[in-house]
C-alpha positions in Angstrom: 0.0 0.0 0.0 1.2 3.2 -1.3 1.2 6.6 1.4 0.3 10.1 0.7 2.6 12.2 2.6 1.6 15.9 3.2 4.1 18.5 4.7 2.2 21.0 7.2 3.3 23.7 9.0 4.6 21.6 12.5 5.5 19.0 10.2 4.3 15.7 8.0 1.4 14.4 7.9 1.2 10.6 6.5 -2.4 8.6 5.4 -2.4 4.8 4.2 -4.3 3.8 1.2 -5.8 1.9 4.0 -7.6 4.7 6.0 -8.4 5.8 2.9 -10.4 2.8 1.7 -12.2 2.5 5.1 -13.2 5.8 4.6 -14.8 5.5 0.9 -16.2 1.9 2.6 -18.4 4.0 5.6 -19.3 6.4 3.4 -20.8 3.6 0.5 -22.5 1.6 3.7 -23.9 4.7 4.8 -26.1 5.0 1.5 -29.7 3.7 1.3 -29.8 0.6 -0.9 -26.4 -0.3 -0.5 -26.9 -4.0 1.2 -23.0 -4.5 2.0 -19.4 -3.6 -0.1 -18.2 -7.1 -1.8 -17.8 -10.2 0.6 -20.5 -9.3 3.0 -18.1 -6.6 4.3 -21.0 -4.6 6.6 -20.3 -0.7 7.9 -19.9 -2.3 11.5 -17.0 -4.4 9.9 -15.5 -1.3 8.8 -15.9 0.3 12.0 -15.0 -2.4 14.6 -12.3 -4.1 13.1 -8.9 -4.4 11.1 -11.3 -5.5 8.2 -8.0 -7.2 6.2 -10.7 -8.2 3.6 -11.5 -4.3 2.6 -8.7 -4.5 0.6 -11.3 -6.9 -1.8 -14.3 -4.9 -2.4 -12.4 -1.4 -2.0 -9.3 0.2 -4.5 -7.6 3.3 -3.9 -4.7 4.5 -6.2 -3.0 7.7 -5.3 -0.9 10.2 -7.9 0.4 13.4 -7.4 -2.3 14.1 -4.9 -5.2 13.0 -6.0 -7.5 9.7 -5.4 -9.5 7.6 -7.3 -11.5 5.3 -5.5 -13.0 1.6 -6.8 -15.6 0.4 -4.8 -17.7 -3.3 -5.0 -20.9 -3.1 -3.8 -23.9 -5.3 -3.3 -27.4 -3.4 -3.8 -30.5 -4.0 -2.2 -32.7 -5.4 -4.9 -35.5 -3.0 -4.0 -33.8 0.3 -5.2 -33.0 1.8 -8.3 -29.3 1.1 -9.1 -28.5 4.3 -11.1 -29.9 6.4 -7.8 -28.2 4.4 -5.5 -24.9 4.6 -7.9 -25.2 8.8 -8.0 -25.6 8.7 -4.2 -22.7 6.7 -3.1 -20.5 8.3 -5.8 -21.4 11.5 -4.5 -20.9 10.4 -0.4 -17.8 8.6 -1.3 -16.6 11.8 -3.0 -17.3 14.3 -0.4 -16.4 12.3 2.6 -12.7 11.4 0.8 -11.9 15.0 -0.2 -13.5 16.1 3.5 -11.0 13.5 5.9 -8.1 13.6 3.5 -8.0 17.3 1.6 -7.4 15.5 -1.5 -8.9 15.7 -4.5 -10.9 12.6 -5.5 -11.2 12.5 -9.5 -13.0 9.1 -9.9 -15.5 6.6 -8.1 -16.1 3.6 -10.2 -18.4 1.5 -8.9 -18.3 -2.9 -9.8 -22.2 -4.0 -8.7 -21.2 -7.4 -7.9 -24.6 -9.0 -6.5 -28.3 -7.8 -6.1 -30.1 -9.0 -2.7 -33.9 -8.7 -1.6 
């Protein structure tokens, strides 16, 4: 896993693809319709744990700054996948370029499985 090392003011400031995956991962879990990222990986998961499997249903590739972010997702069967889709890519956006400062210049989303 590759770092992105920003110099501050009282010094550097280093983030892990890592906490950047768990934090595109919350913020897909968090969206309406979104069952669970690929491998049944829940938002509790996510939150509670090491979660070594995120690496599975959540890419992050980091150049000169910016982020893109590959996310796969399972979708609740009872939603609309291109409004669930827009949502997620928007949350996902916002909360990466919020925790990290970075700009985030793709979320590609793989629908992997559909569940009632």
């Amino acid at each position: 896993m590759k770092d992105e090392t920003v110099k501050e003011k009282f010094g550097t400031v280093q983030m892990n693809e890592n906490v950047i995956a768990a934090i595109a991962g919350l913020a897909a879990t968090e969206i309406r319709g979104v069952k669970c990222l690929s491998g049944g990986i829940s938002h509790d998961e996510i939150t509670h744990s090491d979660c070594k499997n995120l690496n599975r249903a959540v890419r992050v590739s980091l150049q000169d700054g910016k982020i893109s972010v590959k996310l796969a997702v399972v979708l609740d069967g009872t939603v609309g996948v291109p409004e669930v889709a827009r949502s997620m890519q928007e949350k996902v956006k916002n909360s990466v370029e919020i925790m990290t400062g970075n700009e985030v210049t793709s979320v590609d989303l793989v629908v992997t499985g559909v569940e009632a």
